[in-house]
N, C-alpha and C positions, 0 to 999 in steps of 0.2 A: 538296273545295270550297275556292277561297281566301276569305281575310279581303276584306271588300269598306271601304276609306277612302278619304275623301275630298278625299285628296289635288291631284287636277287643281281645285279648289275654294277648299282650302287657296292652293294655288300663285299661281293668277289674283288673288289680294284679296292676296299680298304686292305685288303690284306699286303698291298705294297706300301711304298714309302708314301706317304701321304704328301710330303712337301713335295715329290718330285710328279703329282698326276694333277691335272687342271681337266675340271668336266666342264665342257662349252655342252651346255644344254637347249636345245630349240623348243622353245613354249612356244605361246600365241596369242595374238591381240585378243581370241574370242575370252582371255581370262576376264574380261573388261564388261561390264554389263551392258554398254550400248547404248548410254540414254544422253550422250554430248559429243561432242566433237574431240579432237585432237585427247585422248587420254594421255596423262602423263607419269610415269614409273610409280609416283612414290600415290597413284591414285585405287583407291580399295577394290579390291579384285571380288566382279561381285557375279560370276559367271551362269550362265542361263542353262547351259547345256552340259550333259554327258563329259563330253570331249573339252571344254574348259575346265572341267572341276576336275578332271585327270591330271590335267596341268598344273593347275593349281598346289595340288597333293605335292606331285613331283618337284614341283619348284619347292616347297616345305622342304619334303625330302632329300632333299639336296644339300638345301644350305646348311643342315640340322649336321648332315652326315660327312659333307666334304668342307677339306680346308683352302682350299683354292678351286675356285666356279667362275663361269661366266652363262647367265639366264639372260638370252636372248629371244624377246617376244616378239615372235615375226608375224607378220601382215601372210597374206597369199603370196607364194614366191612363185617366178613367173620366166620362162627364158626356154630356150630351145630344145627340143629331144634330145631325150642320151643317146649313148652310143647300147644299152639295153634298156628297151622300148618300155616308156611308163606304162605299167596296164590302165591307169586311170585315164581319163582326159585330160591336158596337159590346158590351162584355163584359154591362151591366145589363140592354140592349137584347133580346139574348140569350137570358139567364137569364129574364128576362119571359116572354119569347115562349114559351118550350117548357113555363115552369111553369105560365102561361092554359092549355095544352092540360089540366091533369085527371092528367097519365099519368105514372107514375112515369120518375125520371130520375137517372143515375150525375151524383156529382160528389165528386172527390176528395176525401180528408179529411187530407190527409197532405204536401200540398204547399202552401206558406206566402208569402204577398206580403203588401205593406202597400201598395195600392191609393191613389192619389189622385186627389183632383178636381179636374180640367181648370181649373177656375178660378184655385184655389190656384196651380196649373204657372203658367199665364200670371204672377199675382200674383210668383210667386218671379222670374220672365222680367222681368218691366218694375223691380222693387224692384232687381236685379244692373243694369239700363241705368240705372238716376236714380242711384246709388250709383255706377257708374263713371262719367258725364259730372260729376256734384259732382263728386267728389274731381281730376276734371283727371287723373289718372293713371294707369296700366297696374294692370291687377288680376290678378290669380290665384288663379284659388278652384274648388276642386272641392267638393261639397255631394252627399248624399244628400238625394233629393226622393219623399218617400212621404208618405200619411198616417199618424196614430198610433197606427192598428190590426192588430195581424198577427193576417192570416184567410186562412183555406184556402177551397177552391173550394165546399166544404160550409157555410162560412157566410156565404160569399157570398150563397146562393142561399138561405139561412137568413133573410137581412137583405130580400132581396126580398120573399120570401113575405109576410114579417112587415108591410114596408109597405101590399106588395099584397091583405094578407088570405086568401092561398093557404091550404092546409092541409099543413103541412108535410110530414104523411104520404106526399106523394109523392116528398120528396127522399129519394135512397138515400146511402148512403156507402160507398163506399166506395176503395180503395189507387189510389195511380197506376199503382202496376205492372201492372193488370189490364188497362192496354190499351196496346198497341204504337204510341206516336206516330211510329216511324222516325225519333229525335232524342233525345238525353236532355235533361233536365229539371232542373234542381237542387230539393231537396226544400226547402229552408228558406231564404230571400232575402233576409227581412225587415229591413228598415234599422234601424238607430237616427239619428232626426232633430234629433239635442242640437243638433249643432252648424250644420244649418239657422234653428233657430227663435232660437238665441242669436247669428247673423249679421245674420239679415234680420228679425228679430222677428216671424215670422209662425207662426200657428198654424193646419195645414191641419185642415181640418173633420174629424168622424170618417168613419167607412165609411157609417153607415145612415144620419147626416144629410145624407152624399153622395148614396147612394141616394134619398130620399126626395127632396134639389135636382130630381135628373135624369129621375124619373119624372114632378115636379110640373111642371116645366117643358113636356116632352113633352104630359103634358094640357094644360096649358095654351093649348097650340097648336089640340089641338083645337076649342077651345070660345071661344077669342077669336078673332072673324072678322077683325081686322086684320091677327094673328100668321099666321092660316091664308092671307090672300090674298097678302100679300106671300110667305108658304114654297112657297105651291103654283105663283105666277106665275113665281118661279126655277127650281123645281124643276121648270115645264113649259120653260121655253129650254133649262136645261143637255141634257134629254132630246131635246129638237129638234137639238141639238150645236151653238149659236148660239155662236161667239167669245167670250171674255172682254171684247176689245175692243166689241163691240156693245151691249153691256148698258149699262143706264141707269146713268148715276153720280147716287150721290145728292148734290143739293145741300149736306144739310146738313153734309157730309163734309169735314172741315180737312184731310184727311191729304195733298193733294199728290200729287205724281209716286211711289210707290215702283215699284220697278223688282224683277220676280221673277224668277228665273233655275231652273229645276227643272235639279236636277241632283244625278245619282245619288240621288234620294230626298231632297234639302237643299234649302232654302230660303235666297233672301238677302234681306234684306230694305235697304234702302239712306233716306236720308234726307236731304230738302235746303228749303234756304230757308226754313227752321221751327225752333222748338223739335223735337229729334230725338225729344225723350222723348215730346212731343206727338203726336208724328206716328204712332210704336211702338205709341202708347198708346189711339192711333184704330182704330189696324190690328188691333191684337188685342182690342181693345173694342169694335167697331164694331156690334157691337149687346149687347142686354141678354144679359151672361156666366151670370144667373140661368136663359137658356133657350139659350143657342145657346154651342156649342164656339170657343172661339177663332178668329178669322180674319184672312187677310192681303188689305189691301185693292188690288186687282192690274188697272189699268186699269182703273180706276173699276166695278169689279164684287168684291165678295168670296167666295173660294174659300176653302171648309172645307177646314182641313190638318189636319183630326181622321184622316184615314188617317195623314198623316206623324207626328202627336203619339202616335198609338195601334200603334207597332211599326217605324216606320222611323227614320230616321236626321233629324232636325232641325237644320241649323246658322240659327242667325240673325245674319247677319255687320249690324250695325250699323253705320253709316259714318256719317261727318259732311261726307261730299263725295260725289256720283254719280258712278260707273264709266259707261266705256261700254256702253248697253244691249245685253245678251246676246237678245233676242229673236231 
């Protein structure tokens, strides 16, 4: 299987002003080969799998080719349903659903992440755009981005229960080795985030205050009729397969023209005739980040990019000038 970067992506955004585009790139702790605890930025990327050594490339790639970046290596991100439903399983979402069932269930004990929440991600995302438009000048930072919890897939489901009132007794533990994923795996991933929190001054929440965000949130949907009517009138177009472009834009929406371009699993996200920070800031705010996953706001409709946040490849090429549209 080859490295998959994003190169043709890369190439098409040198064609603008170079000092005026910043690529916040989302890597991933799996660059790290797994054999210690807490890895730290500047420690050799020695990756096991496929899907590390893509990153790895990309991160090359990147720095080789742009003059202002931020390589952001994120843990598993972790936090509420979009408002368009991730096809994959959502990791708490998950863990919920099979421990409601009553019935006992495997979960590793022995393989290690430090888990963050989607909010925080965004937080570190818009804190690296207001820090490089201040400064007026080219940046270069690569950051481990996790929370400040290293937990295994057993206390993961530890932490749910615990919120959800399960009864633990159904969680089992046990080895990763016991089941054949067709991939390997690295056992221990876990970041040290010193030199995130002493950059950007931000302290990502812990694991179970996460959990407790994302499950409270999700109820909350239930039971506020305003939360539910707006979730379920989207949630009924996108299943109808109504355009992006047809959907109602909301009035009270500043954010402007941005212009998406899906490609290879990356997002660009572009800014004009505004504060840029504003506009970033609308797009990935655009509704209350206490209930809903980050979003970009794309012809006056917002699509959940919690698939692209939750395992694929994220670029956010920030511009201070509009490209021509890729539609």
């Amino acid at each position: 299987m080859a490295t998959n970067v994003p190169s043709s992506l890369v190439n098409w955004s040198l064609g603008f002003r170079n000092d005026r585009t910043l690529f916040i790139h989302l890597s991933t702790d799996q660059v790290y080969e797994g054999v210690k605890s807490f890895y730290k930025e500047e420690d050799e990327t020695l990756p096991v799998n496929m899907y590390g050594k893509s990153k790895v490339a990309a991160e090359k790639f990147i720095t080789e080719k742009c003059s202002s970046y931020a390589i952001l290596r994120s843990s598993i991100i972790y936090g509420p349903q979009t408002i368009s439903p991730v096809e994959k399983s959502l990791p708490i979402q998950w863990i919920n659903s099979v421990l409601s069932q009553g019935q006992q269930v495997d979960f590793f004990d022995d393989e290690y992440r430090c888990p963050v929440y989607v909010k925080d991600m965004v937080d570190v995302i818009l804190s690296l755009t207001k820090s490089w438009l201040s400064a007026g000048k080219k940046i270069q930072v690569l950051l481990n981005v996790g929370g400040p919890d290293r937990v295994s897939r057993l206390q993961m489901a530890e932490a749910v229960a615990e919120v959800r009132g399960y009864s633990k007794s159904i969680i089992k533990s046990v080895p990763a080795s016991s089941v054949n994923r067709g991939v390997a795996s690295p056992p221990d991933i876990s970041m040290d985030i010193t030199k995130l929190t002493q950059t950007l001054g931000i302290q990502p929440i812990t694991f179970l205050d996460g959990v407790r965000a994302t499950l409270d949130a999700e109820a909350r949907c239930l039971t506020d009729p305003v939360l539910c009517e707006r979730y379920f009138i989207l949630q009924s177009r996108v299943a109808r397969g109504q355009r992006r472009t047809q959907m109602p834009r909301r009035s009270a929406c500043p954010c402007g023209h941005l212009c998406e371009a899906a490609h290879g699993g990356s997002f660009i996200v572009n800014t004009e005739q505004q504060a840029p920070l504003d506009a970033l800031s609308t797009a990935l705010h655009y509704l209350d980040l206490d209930y809903w996953a980050p979003t970009l706001f794309v012809s006056g409709f917002p699509p959940g990019v919690g698939s692209t946040l939750l395992g694929n490849l994220l670029l956010l090429l920030i511009k201070l000038e509009l490209p021509p549209c890729m539609h």
